[in-house]
C-alpha positions as CSV (number, residue, x, y, z in Angstrom):
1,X,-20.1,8.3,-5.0
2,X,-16.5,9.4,-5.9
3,X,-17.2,12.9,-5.3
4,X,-18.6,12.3,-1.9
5,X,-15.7,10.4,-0.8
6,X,-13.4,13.4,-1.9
7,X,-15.6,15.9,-0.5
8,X,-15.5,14.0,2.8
9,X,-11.9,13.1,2.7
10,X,-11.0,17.6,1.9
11,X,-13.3,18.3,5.4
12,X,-11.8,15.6,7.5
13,X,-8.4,17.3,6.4
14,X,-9.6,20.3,7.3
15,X,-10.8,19.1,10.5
16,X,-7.2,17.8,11.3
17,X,-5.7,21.2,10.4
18,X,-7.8,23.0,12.8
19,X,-7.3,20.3,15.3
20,X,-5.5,21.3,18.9
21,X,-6.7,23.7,22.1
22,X,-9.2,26.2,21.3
23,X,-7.3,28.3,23.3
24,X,-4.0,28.1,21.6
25,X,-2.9,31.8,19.6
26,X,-2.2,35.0,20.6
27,X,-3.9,36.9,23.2
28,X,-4.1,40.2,25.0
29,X,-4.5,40.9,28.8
30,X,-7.5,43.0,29.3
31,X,-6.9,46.2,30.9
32,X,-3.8,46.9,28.9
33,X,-2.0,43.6,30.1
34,X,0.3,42.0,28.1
35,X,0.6,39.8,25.1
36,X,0.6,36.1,25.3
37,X,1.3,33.2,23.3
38,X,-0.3,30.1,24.1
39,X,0.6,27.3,22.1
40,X,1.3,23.6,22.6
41,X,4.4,22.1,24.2
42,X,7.2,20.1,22.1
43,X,6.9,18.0,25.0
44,X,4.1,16.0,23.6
45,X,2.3,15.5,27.5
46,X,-0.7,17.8,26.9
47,X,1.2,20.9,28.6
48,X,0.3,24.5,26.7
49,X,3.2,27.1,27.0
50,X,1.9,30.3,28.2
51,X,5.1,32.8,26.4
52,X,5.4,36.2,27.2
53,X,5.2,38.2,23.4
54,X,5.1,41.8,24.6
55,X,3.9,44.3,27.6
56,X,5.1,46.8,29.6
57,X,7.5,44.7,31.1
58,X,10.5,45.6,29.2
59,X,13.1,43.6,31.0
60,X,11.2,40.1,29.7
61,X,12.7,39.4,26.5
62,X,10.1,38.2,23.8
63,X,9.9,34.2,24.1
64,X,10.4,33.9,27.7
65,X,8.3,31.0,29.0
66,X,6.0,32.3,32.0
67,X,4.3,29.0,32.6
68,X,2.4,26.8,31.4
69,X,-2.2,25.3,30.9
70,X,-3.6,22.3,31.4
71,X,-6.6,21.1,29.6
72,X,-9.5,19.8,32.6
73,X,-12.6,17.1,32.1
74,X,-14.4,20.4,30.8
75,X,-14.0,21.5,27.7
76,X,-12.4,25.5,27.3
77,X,-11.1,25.0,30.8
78,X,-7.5,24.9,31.6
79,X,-5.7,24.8,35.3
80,X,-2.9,27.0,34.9
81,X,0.4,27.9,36.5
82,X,2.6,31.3,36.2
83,X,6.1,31.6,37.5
84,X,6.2,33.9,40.3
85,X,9.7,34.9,39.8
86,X,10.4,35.1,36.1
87,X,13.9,37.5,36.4
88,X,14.8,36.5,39.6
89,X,17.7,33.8,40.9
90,X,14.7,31.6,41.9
91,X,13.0,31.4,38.5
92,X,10.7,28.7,38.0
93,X,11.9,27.7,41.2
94,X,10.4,30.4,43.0
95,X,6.6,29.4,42.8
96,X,3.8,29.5,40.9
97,X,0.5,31.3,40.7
98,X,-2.2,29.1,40.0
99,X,-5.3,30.7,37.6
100,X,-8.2,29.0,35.5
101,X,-8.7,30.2,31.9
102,X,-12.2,29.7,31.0
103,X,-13.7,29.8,27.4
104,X,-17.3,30.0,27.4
105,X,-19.0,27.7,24.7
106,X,-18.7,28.6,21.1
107,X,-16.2,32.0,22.5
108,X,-13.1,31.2,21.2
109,X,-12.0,34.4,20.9
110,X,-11.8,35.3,24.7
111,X,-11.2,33.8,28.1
112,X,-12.0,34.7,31.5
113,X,-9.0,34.4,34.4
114,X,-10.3,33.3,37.5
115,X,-7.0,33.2,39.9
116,X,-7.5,31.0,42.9
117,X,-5.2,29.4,45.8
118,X,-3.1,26.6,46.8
119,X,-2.3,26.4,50.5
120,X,-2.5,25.4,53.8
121,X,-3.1,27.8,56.5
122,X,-3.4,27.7,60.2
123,X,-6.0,30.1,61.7
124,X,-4.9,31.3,64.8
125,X,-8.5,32.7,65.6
126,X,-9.5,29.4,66.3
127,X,-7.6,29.1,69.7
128,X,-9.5,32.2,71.3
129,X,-12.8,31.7,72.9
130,X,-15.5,31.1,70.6
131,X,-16.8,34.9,70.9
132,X,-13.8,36.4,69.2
133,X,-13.4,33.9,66.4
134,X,-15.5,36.0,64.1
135,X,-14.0,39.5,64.6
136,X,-12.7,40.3,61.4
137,X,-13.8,39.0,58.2
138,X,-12.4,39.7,54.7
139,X,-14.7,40.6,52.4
140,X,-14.4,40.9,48.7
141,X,-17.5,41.7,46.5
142,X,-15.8,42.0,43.2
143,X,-17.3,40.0,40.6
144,X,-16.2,37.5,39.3
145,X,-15.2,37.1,35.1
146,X,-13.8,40.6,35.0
147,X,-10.3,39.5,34.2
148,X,-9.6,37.8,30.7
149,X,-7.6,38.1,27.5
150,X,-9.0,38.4,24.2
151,X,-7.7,36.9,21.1
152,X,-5.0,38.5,18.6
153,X,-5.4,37.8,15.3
154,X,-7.1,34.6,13.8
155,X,-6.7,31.4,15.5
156,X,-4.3,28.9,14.4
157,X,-3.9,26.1,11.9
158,X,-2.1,23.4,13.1
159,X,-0.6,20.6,10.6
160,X,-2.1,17.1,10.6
161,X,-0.1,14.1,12.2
């Protein structure tokens, strides 16, 4: 019985080494993109800092913060945000772009980048007669889940509490 207890007690320890974000580590753009650090914020709210580590880029020192995930309902999904302007006077001032990184289930060694937008837009077409509203359309037959990172290294461990 005393062994079982210890045997439990060592997995439950490791359990809340390994414990955090399956998407936190280091990752690599696809398509020769750059290298990303995604770990969690010192804030304690949840927040995962998305830091710039290396890329082509070379006027982004290593460590600059570029934005930030959000874990959803979903498990592997995160709502995330990138600062538009990252050298600029505006900084994280000067927007965001707004992207979901998707882990599939039992993957955590990639993610998939599905960007998306947040505005509002006023369609002029709408105020001509109802034969001209549907002149031009935009259509984009890329598919979707091209986009992603894959992982860096090994995942991880993160201390217990």
């Amino acid at each position: 019985m005393i062994r079982a207890a210890t045997v439990i007690t060592a997995l439950a320890a490791t359990a809340a080494a390994w414990a955090g974000q399956p998407i936190e580590g280091d990752w690599q753009v696809l398509g020769g993109g750059p290298e990303l650090r995604i770990s969690a914020d010192t804030d304690g709210d949840g927040r995962l800092s998305i830091i710039w580590l290396d890329g082509g880029d070379m006027s982004l020192p290593e460590g600059t913060e570029m934005g930030y995930a959000v874990p959803t309902a979903r498990d592997g999904v995160y709502d995330c945000y990138a600062y538009s302007d990252l050298r600029g006077e505006l900084g994280r001032e000067g927007g965001k772009v707004h992207f979901v990184a998707r882990m599939d289930e039992g993957d955590t060694d990639s993610f998939v980048i599905e960007p998306y937008d947040r505005k509002i837009v006023f369609n002029l077409r709408m105020l001509l007669p109802l034969w001209y509203r549907r002149a031009i359309d935009v259509v984009d037959e890329r598919p979707r889940g091209l986009d992603g990172a894959r992982r860096i290294g090994s995942r991880p461990r993160h201390n217990a509490l």
